[in-house]
Backbone as a ProteinNet text record, in pm:
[ID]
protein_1_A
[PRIMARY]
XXXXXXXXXXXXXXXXXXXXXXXXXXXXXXXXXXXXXXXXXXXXXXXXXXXXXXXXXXXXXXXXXXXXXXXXXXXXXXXXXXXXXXXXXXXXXXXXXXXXXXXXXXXXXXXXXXX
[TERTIARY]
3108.5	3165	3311.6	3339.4	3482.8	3596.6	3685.8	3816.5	3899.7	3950.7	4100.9	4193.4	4328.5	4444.8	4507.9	4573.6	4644.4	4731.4	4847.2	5011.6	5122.5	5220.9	5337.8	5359.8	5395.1	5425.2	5579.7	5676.6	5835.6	5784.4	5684.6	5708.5	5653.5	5731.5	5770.5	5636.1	5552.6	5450.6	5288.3	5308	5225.3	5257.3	5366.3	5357.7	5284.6	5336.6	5233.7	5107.9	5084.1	4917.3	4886.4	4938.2	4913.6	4907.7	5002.1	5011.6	4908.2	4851.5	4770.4	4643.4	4627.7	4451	4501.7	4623.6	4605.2	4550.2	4675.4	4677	4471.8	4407.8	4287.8	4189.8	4202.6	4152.2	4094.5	4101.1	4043.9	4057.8	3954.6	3967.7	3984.1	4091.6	4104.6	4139.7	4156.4	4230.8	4355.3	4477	4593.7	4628.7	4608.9	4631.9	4755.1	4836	5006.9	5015.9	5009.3	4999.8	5076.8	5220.9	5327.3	5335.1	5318.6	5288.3	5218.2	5080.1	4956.6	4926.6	4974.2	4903.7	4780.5	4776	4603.4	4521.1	4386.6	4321.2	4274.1	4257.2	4205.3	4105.3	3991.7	3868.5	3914.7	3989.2	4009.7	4100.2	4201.2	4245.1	4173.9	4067.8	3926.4	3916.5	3800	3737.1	3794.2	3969.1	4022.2	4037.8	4106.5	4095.3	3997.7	3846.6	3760.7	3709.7	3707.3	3715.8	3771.8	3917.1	4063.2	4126.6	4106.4	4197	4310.8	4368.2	4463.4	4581.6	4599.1	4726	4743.9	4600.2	4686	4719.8	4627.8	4688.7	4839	4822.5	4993.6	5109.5	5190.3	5294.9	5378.7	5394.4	5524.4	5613.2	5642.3	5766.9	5880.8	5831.5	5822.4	5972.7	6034.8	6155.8	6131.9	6014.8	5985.1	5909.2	5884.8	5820.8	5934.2	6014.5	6122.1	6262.6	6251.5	6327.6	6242.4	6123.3	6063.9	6154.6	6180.7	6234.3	6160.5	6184.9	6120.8	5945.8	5973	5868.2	5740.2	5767.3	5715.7	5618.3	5674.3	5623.9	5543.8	5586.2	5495.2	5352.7	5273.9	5193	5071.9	5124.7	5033.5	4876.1	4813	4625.9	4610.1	4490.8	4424.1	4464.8	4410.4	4423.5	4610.4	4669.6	4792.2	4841.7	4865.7	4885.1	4829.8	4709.4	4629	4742.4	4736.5	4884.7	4994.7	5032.5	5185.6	5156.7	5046.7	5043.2	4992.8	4944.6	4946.8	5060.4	5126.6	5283.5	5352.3	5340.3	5448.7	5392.5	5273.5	5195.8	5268.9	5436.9	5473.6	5469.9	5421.2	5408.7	5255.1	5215.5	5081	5097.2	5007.6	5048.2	4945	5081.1	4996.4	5029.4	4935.3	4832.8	4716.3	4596.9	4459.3	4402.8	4339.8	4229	4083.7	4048.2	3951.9	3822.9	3743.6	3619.8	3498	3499.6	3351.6	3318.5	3237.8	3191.9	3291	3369.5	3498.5	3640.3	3689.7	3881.9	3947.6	4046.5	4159.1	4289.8	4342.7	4445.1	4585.6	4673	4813.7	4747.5	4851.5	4776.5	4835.3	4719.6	4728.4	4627.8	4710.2	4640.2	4515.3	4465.2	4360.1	4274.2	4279.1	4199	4128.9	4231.9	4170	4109.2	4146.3	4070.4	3884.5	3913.7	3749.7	3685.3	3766.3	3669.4	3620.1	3726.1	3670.4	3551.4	3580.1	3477.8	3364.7
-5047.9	-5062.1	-5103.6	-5188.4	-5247.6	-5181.1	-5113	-5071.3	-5173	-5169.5	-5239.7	-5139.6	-5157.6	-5105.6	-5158.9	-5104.8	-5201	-5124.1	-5190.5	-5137.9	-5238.8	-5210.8	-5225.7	-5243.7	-5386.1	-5310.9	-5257.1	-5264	-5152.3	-5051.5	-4977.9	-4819	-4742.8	-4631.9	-4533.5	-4447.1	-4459	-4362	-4426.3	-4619.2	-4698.4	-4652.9	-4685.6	-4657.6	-4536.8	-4420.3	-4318.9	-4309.4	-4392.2	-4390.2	-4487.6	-4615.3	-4707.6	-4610.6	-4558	-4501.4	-4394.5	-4346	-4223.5	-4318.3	-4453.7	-4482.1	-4509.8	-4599.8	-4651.5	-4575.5	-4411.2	-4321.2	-4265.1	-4276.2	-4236.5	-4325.2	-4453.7	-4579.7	-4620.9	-4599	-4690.3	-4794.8	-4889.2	-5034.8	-5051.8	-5119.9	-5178.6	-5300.1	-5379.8	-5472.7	-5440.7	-5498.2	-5470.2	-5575.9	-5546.9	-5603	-5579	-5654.3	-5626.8	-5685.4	-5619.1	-5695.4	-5720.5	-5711.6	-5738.2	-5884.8	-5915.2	-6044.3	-6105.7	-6063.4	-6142.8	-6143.9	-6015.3	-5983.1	-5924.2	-5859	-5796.4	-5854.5	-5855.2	-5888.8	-5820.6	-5859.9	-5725.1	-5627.1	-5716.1	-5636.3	-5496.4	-5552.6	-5416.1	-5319.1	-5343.4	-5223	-5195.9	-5270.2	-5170	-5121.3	-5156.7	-5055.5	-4906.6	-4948.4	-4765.5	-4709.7	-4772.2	-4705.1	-4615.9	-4686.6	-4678.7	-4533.4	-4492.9	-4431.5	-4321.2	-4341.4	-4219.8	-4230.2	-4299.9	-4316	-4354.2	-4420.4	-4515.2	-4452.6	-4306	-4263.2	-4170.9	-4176.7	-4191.3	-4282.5	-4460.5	-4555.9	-4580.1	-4584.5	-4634.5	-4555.9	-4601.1	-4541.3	-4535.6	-4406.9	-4382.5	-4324	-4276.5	-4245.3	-4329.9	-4444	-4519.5	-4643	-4690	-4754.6	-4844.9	-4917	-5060.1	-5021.4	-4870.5	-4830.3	-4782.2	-4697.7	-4667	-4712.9	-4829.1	-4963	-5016.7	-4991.9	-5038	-5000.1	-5108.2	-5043.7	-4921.4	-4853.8	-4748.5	-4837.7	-4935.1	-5003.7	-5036.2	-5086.5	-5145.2	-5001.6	-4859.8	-4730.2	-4667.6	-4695.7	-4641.1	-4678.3	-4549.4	-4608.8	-4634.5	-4645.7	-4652.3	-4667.4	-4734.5	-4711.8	-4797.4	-4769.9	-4866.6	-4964.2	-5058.9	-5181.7	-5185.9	-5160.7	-5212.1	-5183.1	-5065.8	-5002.6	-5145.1	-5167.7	-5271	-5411	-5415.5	-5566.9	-5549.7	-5416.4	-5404.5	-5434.6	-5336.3	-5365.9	-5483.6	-5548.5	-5700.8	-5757.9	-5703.6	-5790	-5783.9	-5642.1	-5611.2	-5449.4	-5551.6	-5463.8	-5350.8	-5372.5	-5250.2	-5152	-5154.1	-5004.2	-4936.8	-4998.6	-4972.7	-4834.6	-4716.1	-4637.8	-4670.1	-4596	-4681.4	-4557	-4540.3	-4701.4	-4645.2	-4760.5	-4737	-4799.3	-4712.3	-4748.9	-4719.9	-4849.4	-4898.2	-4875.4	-4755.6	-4751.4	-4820.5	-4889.1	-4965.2	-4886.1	-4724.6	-4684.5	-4608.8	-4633.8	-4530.1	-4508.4	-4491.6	-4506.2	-4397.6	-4418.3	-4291.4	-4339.5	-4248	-4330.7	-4178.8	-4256.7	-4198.7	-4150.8	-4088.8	-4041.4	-3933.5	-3838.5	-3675.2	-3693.8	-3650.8	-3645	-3623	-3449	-3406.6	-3448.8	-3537.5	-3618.4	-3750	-3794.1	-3923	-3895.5	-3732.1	-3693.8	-3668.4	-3579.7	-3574.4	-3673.3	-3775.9	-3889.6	-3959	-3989.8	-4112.4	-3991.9	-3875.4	-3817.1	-3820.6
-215.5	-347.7	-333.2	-395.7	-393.7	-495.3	-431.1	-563.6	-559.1	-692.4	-690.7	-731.4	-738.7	-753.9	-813.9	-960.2	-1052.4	-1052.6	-1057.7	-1082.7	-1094.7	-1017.2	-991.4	-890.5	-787.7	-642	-603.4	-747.6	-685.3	-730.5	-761.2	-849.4	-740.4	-734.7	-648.5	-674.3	-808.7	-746.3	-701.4	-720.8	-655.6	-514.2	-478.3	-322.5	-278.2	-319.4	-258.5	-291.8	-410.2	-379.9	-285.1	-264.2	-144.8	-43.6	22.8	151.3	144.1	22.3	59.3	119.6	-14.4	35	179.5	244.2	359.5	474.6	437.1	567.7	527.3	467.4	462.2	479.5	506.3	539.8	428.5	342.1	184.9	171.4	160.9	130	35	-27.9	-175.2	-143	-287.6	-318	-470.4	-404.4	-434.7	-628.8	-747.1	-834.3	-917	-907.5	-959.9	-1078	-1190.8	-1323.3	-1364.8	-1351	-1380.1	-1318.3	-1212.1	-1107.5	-1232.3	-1216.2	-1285.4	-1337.3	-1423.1	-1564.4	-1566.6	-1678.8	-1713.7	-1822.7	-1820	-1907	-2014.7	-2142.6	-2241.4	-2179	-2160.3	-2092	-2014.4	-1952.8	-1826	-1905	-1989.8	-2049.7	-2163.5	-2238.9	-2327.5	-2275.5	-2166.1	-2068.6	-2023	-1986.3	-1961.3	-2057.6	-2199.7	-2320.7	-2342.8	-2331.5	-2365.2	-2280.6	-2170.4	-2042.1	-2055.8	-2101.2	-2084.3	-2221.4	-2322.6	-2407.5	-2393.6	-2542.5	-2499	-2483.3	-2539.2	-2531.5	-2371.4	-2293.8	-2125.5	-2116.9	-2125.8	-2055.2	-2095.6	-2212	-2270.3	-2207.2	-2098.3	-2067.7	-2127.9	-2203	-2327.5	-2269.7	-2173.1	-2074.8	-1989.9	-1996.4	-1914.9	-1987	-1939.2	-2031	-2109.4	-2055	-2140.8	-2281.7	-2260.3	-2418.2	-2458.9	-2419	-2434.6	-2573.4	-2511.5	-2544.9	-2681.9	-2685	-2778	-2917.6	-3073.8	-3187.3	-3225.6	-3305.9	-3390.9	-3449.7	-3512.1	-3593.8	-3474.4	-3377	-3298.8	-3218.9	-3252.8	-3181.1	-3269.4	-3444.2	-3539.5	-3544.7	-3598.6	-3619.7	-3479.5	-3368.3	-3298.2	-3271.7	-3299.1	-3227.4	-3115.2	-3086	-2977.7	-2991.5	-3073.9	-3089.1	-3060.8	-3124.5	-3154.7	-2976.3	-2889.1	-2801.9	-2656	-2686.1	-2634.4	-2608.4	-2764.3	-2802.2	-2694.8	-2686.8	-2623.6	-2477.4	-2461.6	-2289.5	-2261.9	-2333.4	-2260	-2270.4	-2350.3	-2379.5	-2249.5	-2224.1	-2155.5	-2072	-1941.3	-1870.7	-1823	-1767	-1716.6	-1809.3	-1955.7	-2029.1	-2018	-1892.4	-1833	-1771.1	-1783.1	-1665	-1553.3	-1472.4	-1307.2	-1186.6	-1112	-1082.3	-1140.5	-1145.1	-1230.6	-1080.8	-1048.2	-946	-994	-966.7	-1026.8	-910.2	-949.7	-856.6	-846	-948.3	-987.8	-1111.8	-1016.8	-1179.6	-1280.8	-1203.6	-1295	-1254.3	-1337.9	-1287.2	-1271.5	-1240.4	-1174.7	-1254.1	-1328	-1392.6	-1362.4	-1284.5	-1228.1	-1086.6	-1036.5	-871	-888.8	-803.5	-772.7	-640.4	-537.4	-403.3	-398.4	-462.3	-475.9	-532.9	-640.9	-734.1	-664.7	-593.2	-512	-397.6	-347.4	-263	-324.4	-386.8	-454.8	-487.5	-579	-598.2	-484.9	-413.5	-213.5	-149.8	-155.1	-78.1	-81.9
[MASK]
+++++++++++++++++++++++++++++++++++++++++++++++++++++++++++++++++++++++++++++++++++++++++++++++++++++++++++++++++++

């Protein structure tokens, strides 16, 4: 089964999930959406999965920065709009298992799921 890895490659908590799959030999493939961007599909699908108010990184500066108007109000759909706008209000990383995702990293979590 093939994972991918969507993030960021400067964010400080992509790296330690990189280094965890590496030091555990996990094969992935590396997807930087900020680089490349994301497609709707794939953030339905986590919406759809986790809901949108995990994926939406509201901590994060680029939501941050957002006006007041642009934060009201919030749903899926609209939440959807932003992060394609402006993927770094993605939270990351989303590792993508095939049948199911991992959204932020917690050692133990990626431990149970690979096992």
């Amino acid at each position: 089964m093939s994972k991918t890895l969507y993030g960021i490659k400067a964010c400080d908590t992509m790296k330690k999930a990189r280094t965890w799959l590496d030091e555990h030999g996990v094969d992935y493939a590396f997807h930087d959406y900020k680089a490349v961007g994301i497609d709707r599909g794939n953030l339905e699908k986590w919406c759809a999965e986790h809901g949108w108010e995990t994926v939406l990184n509201r901590a994060g500066t680029t939501f941050r920065k957002l006006d007041e108007a642009q934060k009201a109000d919030l749903d899926q759909a609209r939440a959807i709009e932003l992060m394609l706008a402006q993927p770094s209000m993605i939270k990351r990383p989303v590792l993508d298992l095939g049948d199911k995702t991992l959204v932020g990293f917690k050692p133990e979590r990626y431990a149970a799921a690979l096992s």
